[in-house]
N, C-alpha and C positions, 0 to 999 in steps of 0.2 A: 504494500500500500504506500502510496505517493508521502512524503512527509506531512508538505503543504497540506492536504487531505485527511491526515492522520490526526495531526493536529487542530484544524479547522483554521487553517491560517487566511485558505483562498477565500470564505466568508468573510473575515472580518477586511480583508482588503476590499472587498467590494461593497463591507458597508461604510466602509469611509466615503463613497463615494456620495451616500442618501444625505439629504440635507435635514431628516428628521433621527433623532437618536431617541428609544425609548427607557424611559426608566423605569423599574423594578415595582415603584408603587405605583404606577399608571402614569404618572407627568412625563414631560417627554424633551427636549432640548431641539430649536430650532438653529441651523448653525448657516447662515449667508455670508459668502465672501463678496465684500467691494473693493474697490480700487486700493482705497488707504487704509482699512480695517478691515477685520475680522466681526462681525455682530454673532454674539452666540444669546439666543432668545428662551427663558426656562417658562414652560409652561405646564400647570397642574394636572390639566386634561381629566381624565377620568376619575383624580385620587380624591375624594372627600373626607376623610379620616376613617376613623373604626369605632363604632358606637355610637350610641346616642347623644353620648358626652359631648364628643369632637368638637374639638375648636377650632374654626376657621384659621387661629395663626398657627395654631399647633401645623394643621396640615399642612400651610405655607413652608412653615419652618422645616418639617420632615422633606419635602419636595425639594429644598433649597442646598438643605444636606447632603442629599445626594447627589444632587444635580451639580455641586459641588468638586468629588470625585467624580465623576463619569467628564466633567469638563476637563479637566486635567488630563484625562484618560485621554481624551476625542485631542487635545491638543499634542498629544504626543504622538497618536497612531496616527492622525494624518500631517503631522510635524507642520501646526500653522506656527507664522513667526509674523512680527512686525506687531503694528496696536492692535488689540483685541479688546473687546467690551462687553460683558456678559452681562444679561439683566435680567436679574435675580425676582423674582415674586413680590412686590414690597411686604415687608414686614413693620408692624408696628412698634414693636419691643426693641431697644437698643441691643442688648443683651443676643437677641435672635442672632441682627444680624450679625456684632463680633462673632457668634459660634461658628455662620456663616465663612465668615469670612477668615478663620482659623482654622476651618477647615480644610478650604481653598487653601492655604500658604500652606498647611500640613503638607500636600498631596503634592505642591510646587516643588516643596524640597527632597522628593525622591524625583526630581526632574532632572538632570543633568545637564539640561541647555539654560542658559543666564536668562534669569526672567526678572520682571519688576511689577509690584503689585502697587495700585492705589490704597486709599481708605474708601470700603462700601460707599456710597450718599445713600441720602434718606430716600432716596428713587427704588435704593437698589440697585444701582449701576456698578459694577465694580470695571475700573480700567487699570488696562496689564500691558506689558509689552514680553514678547518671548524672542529671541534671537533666531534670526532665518540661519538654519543649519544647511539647507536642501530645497529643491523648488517649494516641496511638500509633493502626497499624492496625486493630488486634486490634479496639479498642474503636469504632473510625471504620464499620469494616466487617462488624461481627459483630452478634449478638444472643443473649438468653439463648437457648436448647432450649427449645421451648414442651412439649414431653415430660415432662425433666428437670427444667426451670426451670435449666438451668446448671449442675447438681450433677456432668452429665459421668457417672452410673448410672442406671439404672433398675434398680427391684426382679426379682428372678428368679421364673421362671416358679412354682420350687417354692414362695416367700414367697409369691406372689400365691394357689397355688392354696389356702395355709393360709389365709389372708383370705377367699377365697371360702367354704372349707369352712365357715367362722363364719357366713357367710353363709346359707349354703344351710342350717345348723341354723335360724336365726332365719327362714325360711320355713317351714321343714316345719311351723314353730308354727304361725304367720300364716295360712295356707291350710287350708280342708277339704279339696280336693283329693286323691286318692288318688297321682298322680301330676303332674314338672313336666319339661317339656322345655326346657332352659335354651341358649343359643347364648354360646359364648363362643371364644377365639383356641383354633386347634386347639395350640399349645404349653402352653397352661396345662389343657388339656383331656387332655392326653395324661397330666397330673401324676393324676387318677382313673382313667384307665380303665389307664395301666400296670400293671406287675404284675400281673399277672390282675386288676386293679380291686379291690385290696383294701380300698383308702383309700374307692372308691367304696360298697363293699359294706357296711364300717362305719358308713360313715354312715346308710345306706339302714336296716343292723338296730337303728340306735339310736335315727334319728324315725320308721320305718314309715310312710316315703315313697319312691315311688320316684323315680328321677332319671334322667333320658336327657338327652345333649348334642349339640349343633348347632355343628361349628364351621364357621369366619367369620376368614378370613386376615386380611378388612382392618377386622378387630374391636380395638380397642387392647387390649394384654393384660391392661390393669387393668381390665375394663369388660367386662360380661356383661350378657346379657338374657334375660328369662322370657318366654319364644312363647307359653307354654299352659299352663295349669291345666286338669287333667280326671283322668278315669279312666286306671285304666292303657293299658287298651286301646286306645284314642283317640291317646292321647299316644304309645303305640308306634305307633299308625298312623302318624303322619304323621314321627315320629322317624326311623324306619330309612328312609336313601336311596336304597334296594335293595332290592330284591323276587327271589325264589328262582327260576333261571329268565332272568333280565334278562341283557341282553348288553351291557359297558361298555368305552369304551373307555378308556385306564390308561398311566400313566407307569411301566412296573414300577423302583423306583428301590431296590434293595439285598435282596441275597440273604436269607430268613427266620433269625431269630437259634438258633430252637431247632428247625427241621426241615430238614434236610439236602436240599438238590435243589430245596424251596420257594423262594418268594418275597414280596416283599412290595409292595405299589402305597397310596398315600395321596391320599385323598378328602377334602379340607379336614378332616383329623386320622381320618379314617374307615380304619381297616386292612385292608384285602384282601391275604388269605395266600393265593398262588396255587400251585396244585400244578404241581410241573416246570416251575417258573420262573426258576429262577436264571439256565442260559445264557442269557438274554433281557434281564437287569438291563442298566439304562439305555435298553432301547428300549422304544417305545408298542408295545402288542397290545390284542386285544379278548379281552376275557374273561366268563365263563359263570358269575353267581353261583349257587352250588347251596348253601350257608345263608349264611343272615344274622342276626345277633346286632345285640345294639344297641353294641356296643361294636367288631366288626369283623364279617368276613364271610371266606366260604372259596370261591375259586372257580377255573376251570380253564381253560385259553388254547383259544380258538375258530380263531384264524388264526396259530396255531401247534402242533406235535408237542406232547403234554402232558407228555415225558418220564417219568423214571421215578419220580416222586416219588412217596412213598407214600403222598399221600394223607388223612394224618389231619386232623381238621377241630381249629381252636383258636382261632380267632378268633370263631366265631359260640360267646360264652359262654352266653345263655339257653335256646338251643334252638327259640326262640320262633317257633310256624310261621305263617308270612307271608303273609297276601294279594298277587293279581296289583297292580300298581302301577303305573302311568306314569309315570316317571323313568327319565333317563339319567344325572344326576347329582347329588350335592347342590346343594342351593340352589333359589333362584326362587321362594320359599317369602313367603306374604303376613309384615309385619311389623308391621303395622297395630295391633295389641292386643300388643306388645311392650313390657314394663316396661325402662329400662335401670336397671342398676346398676353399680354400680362401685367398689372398696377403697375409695378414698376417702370416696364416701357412707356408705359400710360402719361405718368407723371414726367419722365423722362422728358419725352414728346413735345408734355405742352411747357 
């Protein structure tokens, strides 16, 4: 057996890596690296004391104690150096926090790297400095988010889809095109066609284009593409993944939000409202699309009771009647004459 293994050393390397450290009586240690500090944050999290007795400082103070040693511990296995700033739970009692903070310097001096400790403040703040021995882990063993670039966010789907809506104006210019069929993450995709597609429909009556979407799970959210320039027609042909009629098979995954007994099933952002589908959420069925819109579709379970749902149609919004098709589901679609775009070019651009 492997040493590393033996020992359980590969673990504890890899949980230097977590930015949460838990303790023993439930509290837990939050530890963020910035540029000129170290912030290590104690938090109580689940520990309330024991008994009926318990004192709210009491527990303070027990979580403080530990959290105490385990920081000293977290500063040595992932070797932070430079200022560091722990903050400690406040405590009301003087007394607490010296034990606190006696603690802490107990544990510093079986440290071997030169370190310097503050006096607590009444915050609970205690500031330290430790001597850079080594990058440390973090830095040995990590790299930035090629995503993020390291920021630790990304923009939300609603900021992205306002960046594309800027976007998709400075097309409608661009193009003679009567219509565009554009592919993009069905999360940022879902930000137009929600709501009944209002955000969609305004844009639609203010460049006198129309717009249909392809989404693409493993599309980055920032990043869209243009399939097709054409007629409407054309573009609703090959836009709707579904043809009236077709038999699919479907993940039904969460009861319909505004039809009682319905259901709902998701086709890479595609809504299929199934009638009398609820008792069936969470299991695969085949189902019978009877309309299709470009923004969802309404259909009814083939290998299942259709129970008693009533039926009313809401997702197929145009009404738009459909030619026979051969598809089972979206995708598989040529990409060949695909423009990519993406926020960033976006902003780039203007």
């Amino acid at each position: 057996q492997p040493l590393f293994e033996a020992f359980g050393v590969e673990q504890v390397l890899d949980s230097t890596l977590n930015r949460r450290v838990d303790l023993p009586s439930g509290g837990y240690l939050m530890i963020d690296y910035a540029e000129a500090l170290t912030v290590i944050d104690v938090n109580s999290g689940s520990f309330v004391g024991r008994g009926k007795a318990a004192r709210l400082e009491d527990t303070i103070t027990k979580t403080n104690l530990e959290a105490a040693d385990e920081v000293v511990r977290q500063l040595r296995l992932r070797d932070i150096g430079g200022i560091i700033v722990i903050d400690f739970i406040d405590m009301a009692r003087a007394r607490n926090r010296d034990a606190v903070l006696k603690t802490l310097r107990k544990a510093l001096d079986e440290d071997r790297t030169k370190t310097f400790v503050v006096e607590i403040s009444p915050l609970g703040l205690v500031e330290m400095t430790r001597q850079n021995v080594t990058d440390g882990v973090r830095e040995i063993m990590t790299r930035p988010c090629p995503t993020c670039n390291g920021e630790g966010v990304i923009k939300s789907e609603e900021t992205i889809a306002i960046e594309f809506e800027r976007r998709m104006r400075d097309l409608a210019k661009e193009t003679s095109a009567e219509a565009l069929l554009i592919q993009m993450n069905p999360r940022v995709s879902a930000e137009f066609t929600g709501s009944e597609a209002r955000v969609l429909h305004a844009i639609e009556q203010e460049t006198g284009k129309w717009f249909h979407f392809e989404g693409s799970e493993g599309l980055p959210l920032d990043h869209f593409a243009v399939l097709l320039e054409a007629d409407r027609e054309r573009v609703l042909e090959r836009a709707l993944p579904f043809r009236e009629g077709e038999e699919v098979h479907v993940d039904i995954v969460e009861p319909h939000m505004y039809s009682p007994g319905d259901a709902v099933a998701k086709v890479d952002g595609y809504i299929i409202s199934i009638r009398g589908g609820t008792p069936y959420v969470g299991e695969k069925h085949v189902v019978r699309i009877e309309e299709a819109g470009r923004t969802g579709a309404v259909a009814s379970l083939v290998d299942a009771p259709a129970g008693d749902g009533d039926g009313k149609p809401g997702a197929a919004d145009d009404g738009v009647e459909s030619k026979p098709r051969r598809r089972g589901r979206r995708g598989g679609r040529r990409r060949s004459g695909a423009k990519a775009q993406s926020a960033s070019a976006a902003s780039s651009s203007e």
